[in-house]
C-alpha positions in Angstrom: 0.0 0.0 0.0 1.3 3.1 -1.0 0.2 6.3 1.4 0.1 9.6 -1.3 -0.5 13.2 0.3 -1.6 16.1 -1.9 -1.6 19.8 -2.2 1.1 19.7 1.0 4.4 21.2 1.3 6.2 19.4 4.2 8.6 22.2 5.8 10.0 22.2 9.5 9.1 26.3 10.1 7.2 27.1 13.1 3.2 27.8 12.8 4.6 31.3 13.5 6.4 31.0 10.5 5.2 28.9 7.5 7.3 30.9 4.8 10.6 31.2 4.0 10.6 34.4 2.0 7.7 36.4 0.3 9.9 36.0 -2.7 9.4 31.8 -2.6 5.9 32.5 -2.0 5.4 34.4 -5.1 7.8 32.5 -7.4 7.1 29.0 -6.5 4.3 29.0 -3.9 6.1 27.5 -1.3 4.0 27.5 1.8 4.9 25.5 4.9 2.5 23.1 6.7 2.5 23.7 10.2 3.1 20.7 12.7 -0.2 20.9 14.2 -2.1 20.5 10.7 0.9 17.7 9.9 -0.3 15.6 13.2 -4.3 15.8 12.8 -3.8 14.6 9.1 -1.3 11.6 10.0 -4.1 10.9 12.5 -6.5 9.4 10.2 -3.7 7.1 8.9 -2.6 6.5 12.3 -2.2 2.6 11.8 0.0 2.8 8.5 2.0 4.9 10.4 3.3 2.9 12.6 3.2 0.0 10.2 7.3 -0.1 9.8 6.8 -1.3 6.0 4.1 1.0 5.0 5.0 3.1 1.8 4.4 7.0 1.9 5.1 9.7 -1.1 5.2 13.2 -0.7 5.0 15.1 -4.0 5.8 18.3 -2.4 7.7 16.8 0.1 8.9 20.8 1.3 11.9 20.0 4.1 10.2 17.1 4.9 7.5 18.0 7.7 5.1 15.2 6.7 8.0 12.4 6.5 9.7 13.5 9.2 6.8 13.0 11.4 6.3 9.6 9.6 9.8 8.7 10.4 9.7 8.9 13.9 6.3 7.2 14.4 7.9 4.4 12.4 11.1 4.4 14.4 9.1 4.4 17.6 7.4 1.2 17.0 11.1 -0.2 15.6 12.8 1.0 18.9 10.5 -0.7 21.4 10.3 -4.2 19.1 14.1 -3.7 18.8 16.5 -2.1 21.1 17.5 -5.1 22.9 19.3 -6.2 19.4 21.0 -3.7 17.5 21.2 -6.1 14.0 17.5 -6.3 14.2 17.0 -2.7 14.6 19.2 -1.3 12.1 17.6 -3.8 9.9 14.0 -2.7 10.7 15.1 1.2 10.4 16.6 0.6 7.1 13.0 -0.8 6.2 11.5 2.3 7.7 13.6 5.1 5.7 13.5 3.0 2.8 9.3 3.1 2.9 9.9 7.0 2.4 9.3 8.8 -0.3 9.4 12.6 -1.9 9.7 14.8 -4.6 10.8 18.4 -4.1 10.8 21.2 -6.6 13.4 22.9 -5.2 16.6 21.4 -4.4 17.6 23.2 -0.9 14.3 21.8 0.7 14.9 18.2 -1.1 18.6 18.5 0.3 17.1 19.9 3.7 14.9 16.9 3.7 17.2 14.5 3.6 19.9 15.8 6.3 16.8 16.1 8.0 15.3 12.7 8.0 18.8 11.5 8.5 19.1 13.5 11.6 16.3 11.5 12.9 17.8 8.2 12.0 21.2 8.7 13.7 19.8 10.8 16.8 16.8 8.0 17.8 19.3 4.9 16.7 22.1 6.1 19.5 19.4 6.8 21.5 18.0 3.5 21.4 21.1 1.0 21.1 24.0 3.4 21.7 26.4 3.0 18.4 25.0 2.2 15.1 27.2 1.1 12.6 28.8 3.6 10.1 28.1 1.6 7.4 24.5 1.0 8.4 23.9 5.1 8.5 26.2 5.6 5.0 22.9 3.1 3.6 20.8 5.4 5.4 22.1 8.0 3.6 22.4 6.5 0.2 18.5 5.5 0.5 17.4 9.3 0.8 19.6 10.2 -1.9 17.5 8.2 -3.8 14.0 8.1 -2.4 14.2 12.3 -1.9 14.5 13.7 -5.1 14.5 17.4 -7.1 11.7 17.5 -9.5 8.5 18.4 -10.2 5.5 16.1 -9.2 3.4 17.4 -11.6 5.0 16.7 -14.7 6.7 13.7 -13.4 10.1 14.5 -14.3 13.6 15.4 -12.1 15.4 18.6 -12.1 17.4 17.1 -15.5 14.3 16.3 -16.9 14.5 12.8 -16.8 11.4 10.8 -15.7 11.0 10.6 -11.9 12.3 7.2 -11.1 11.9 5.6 -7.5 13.9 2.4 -5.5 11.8 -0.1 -4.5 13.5 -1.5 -1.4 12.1 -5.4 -0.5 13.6 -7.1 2.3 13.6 -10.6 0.9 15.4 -12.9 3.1 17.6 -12.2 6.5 19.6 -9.0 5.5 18.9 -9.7 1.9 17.5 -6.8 0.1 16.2 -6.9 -3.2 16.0 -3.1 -5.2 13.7 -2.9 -8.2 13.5 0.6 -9.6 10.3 2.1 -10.9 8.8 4.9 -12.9 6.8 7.1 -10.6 4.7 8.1 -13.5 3.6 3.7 -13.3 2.9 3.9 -9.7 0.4 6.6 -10.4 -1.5 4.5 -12.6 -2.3 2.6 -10.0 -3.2 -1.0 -10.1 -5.6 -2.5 -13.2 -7.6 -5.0 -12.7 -7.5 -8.2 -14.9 -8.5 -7.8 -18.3 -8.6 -4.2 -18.2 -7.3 -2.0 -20.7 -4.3 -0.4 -19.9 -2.8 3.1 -20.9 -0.3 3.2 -23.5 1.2 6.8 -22.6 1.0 9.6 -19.7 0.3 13.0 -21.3 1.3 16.3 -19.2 -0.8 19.4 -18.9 0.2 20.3 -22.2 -0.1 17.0 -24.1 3.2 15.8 -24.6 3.9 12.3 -23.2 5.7 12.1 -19.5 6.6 8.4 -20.6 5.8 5.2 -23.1 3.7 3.1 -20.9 6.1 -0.4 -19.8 4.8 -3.7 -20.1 2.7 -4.7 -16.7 2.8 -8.0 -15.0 0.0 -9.8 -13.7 0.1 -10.4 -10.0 -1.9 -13.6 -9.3 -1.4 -13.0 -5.4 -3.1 -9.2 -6.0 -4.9 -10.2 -8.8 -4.5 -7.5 -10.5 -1.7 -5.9 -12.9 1.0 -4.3 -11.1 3.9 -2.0 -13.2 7.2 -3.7 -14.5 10.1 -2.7 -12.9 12.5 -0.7 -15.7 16.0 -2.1 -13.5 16.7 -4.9 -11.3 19.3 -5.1 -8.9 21.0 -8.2 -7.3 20.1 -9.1 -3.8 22.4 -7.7 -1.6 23.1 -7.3 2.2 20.9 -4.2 3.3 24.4 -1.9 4.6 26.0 -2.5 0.7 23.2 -0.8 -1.0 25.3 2.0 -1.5 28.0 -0.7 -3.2 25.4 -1.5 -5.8 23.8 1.6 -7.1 
């Protein structure tokens, strides 16, 4: 299940302060939600919150108010199942970050949002089994690098204009991780149901094609039709992501 919030910019400023500059405003509407507002809205998702696995996207992910608050609901439920045994925690936090999603159109936020959530990570892992490992937080890191990116959410493409393209991170097997990536414009779409028609193309606002529609697989577990991933990666241990990008 994948948890989408709209028309949201996910900042960190005080309720006193939900702009950055009149300037922002103007140019790119940039308008911080305050905390209060963040907490009644994760509210009515309150279970998938603290589901450690649950997926959530941000399309206008700000500095990362929404995820941030995600995050450490998430880590909270991993920290009292965990913090008796650091390899399982690590393991369960990676699963946590790597369920977090966002796209940013401006790239001081996006790279404010990531610092930020990995802030979180480190601060509530030392609090909760003293020393993490450094290469468990350099996978931290390399996950938001990935999963927080520049672009525009409404035209579906990155800062360089490529499509927006997101890691799927499974934990398969032990510390085994297996990272499909996928086109966010497929993930959209959302799931067809069998013997439905399928789109061939995405158009934009102006009516050029975002992407050529990807074969989709049938998911007899789901049954339904579910996009094909455009890369597969090997399965690796869930610290060497960053070895394998």
């Amino acid at each position: 299940m994948w948890t989408i919030f709209h028309n949201s910019n996910g900042g960190s400023i005080s309720m006193a302060q939900q702009v950055k500059s009149r300037k922002r405003v103007q140019e790119h509407g940039e308008v911080f939600t305050n905390e209060r507002e963040v907490n009644a809205m994760l509210d009515m998702v309150k279970q998938e919150t603290e589901r450690i696995e649950s997926r959530f996207l941000e399309p206008a992910c700000g500095n990362g108010n929404f995820l941030a608050e995600v995050l450490r609901r998430k880590l909270a439920v991993v920290s009292q199942r965990y913090k008796k045994n650091p390899d399982d925690y690590q393991r369960n936090a990676f699963v946590a970050v790597s369920s977090l999603y966002g796209v940013e159109l401006l790239e001081d936020n996006a790279q404010e949002c990531r610092d930020r959530l990995y802030g979180i990570v480190e601060a509530e892992a030392k609090k909760a089994i003293k020393k993490p490992d450094a290469i468990f937080l350099e996978s931290i890191r390399y996950v938001l690098d990935k999963n927080i990116l520049c672009g525009d959410a409404l035209t579906l493409k990155e800062a360089n204009d490529n499509p927006i393209t997101f890691a799927e991170w499974s934990l398969v097997t032990g510390d085994k991780v297996k990272r499909r990536d996928f086109l966010l414009s497929e993930l959209l779409d959302g799931n067809a149901d069998k013997g439905e028609t399928l789109p061939l193309f995405t158009f934009d606002d102006l009516g050029g094609d975002v992407r050529a529609h990807t074969d989709w697989e049938y998911d007899a577990e789901l049954d339904a039709y579910i996009p094909s991933a455009i890369k597969e990666y090997p399965l690796t241990n869930y610290w060497e992501v960053q070895c394998h990008g």
